[in-house]
C-alpha positions, 0 to 999 in steps of 0.5 A: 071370383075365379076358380080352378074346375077340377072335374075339368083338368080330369077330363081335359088331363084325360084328353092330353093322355088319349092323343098321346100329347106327352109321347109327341111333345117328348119325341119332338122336343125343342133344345132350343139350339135352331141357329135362326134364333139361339146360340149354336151347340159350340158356344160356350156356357157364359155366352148362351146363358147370357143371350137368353138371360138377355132375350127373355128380360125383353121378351113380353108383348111386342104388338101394341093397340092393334099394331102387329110387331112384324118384318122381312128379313131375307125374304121371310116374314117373321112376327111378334117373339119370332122376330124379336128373337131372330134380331136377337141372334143376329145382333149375337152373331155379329156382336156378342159382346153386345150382350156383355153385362157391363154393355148393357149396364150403360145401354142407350134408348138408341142402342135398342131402337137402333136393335129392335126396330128394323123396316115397319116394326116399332117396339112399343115401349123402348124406355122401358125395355132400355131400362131393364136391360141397364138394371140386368146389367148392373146388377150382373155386373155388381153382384156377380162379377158380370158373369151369368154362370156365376148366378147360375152356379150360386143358386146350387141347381135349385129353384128354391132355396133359404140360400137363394135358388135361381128363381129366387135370385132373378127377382133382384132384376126388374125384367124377373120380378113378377109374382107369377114369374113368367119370364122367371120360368120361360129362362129356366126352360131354355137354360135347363134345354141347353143343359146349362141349368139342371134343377134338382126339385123340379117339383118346384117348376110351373108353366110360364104363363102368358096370354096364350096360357090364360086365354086356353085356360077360360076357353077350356074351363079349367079356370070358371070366372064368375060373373062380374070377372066375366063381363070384365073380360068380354067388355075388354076393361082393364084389370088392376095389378091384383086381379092380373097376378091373382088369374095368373097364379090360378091358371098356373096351379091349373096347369101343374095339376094337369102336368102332373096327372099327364107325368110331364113337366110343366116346362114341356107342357109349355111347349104345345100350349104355347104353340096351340094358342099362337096357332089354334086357340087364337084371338079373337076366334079360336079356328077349331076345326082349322088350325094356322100351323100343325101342332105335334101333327094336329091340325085341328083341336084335339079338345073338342069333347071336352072344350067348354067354348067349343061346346057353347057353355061360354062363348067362344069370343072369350079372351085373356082378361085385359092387362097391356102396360106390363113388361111381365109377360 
């Protein structure tokens, strides 16, 4: 059994307000337009609504049974969704035609080795990634005249609609059909960051929830797992299908409950969680009292009162639950 602790997101959402995370994330907003990794500002519509259509379908875990997804690049260490996103950009600079639909419709194996693999760094499941890029291109191709700002135009600004919103749409392609809708959510961000795509009910927005998420979620105690789940988790056994997108959607509801208690949206939200968990609620310990990087001018856990792990009501090893072979998140 897993459940959300409403006690928990009261006394976690407490926390968020009394450092002030809303008015940080707010002042430091990410628009998503850092050249090192996106589009710049003077590219038109079409062109970035295509990239990161693009990039976020191929965006979900690059490291594979312990080895890291990672390269140097002019000097500069990059890993995991840092690198996948800087070859990103460079393959854009250098060819944005690349990311035309009816390229991708006809994109070889080779074609996303010959992108994605660079020194040391392997994608661990080409085929797979190969695939999802066809079928987007297709389907771009076939039902929207390969236009990506026609899809983004057709969903009217909506999320959700009986006419189909964008979220609604994006289930046609394989890279967007998970239930949970992580990827779904993740290009919404970008698009809404960027000014392409503006939603009108924005009550329907949830948080993009990875592993980062999930593993926060447990580790807070916003989410209580009972004790068959939990010893699934600390035993690194498998999940099935059901039980991932189960998790996922409670700790999703979890976090809009928090977001809407803070006055933020989940999108933004999103921003520190998921750099929180790259930098300071990491795997396998989380470093609480010394995080990698500063988050918003935090270079410790700014939840230690109310962090169910760092008080010792479970065990500070715990992790996400364990679901590899997906291209969900």
């Amino acid at each position: 059994m897993i459940k959300i602790d409403y006690e928990k997101i009261i006394e976690v959402s407490k926390t968020f307000v009394k450092n002030n995370v809303k008015d940080r994330l707010l002042h430091s907003l990410d628009r998503f337009d850092n050249s090192e990794y996106y589009p710049g500002t003077d590219k038109e519509p079409e062109e970035v609504s295509r990239y990161f259509i693009v990039m976020v379908a191929l965006d979900h875990r690059t490291s594979y049974r312990g080895k890291p997804y990672e390269a140097i690049i002019n000097g500069r260490k990059y890993h995991g969704a840092d690198l996948l996103y800087r070859l990103g950009i460079l393959k854009f600079n250098e060819d944005p035609e690349f990311f035309d639909p009816k390229n991708l419709a006809k994109i070889r194996i080779k074609d996303v080795r010959d992108w994605l693999c660079i020194d040391n760094a392997r994608i661990w499941d080409l085929k797979v990634r190969t695939i999802l890029l066809r079928d987007l291109g297709l389907k771009l191709t076939k039902l929207y005249h390969g236009r990506v700002m026609k899809l983004i135009s057709e969903s009217r600004m909506k999320l959700r609609s009986l006419r189909g919103g964008l979220i609604d749409r994006l289930k046609t392609f394989r890279a967007y059909e998970d239930p949970v809708e992580k990827k779904s959510f993740l290009l919404v961000k970008f698009l809404e960051r960027r000014e392409i795509f503006k939603p009108i009910d924005k009550e329907n927005l949830h948080v993009p929830v990875d592993n980062h998420l999930v593993r926060i979620a447990f580790r807070l105690g916003i989410v209580k797992l009972d004790g068959e789940i939990l010893k699934k988790v600390f035993n690194g056994e498998e999940f099935s299908f059901e039980e991932d997108i189960m998790i996922r959607l409670i700790v999703r509801k979890a976090y809009k409950l928090i977001s809407m208690r803070i006055g933020i949206s989940p999108l933004i939200l999103d921003d520190f969680l998921w750099s929180f968990g790259r930098t300071c609620c990491t795997k396998p310990l989380p470093r609480c009292l010394n995080c990698d990087k500063t988050v918003l001018g935090f270079n410790r856990c700014p939840f230690l009162e109310v962090c169910d792990a760092y008080l010792n009501k479970i065990d500070k090893s715990i992790t996400e639950h364990r679901f590899i072979r997906t291209w969900y998140y």
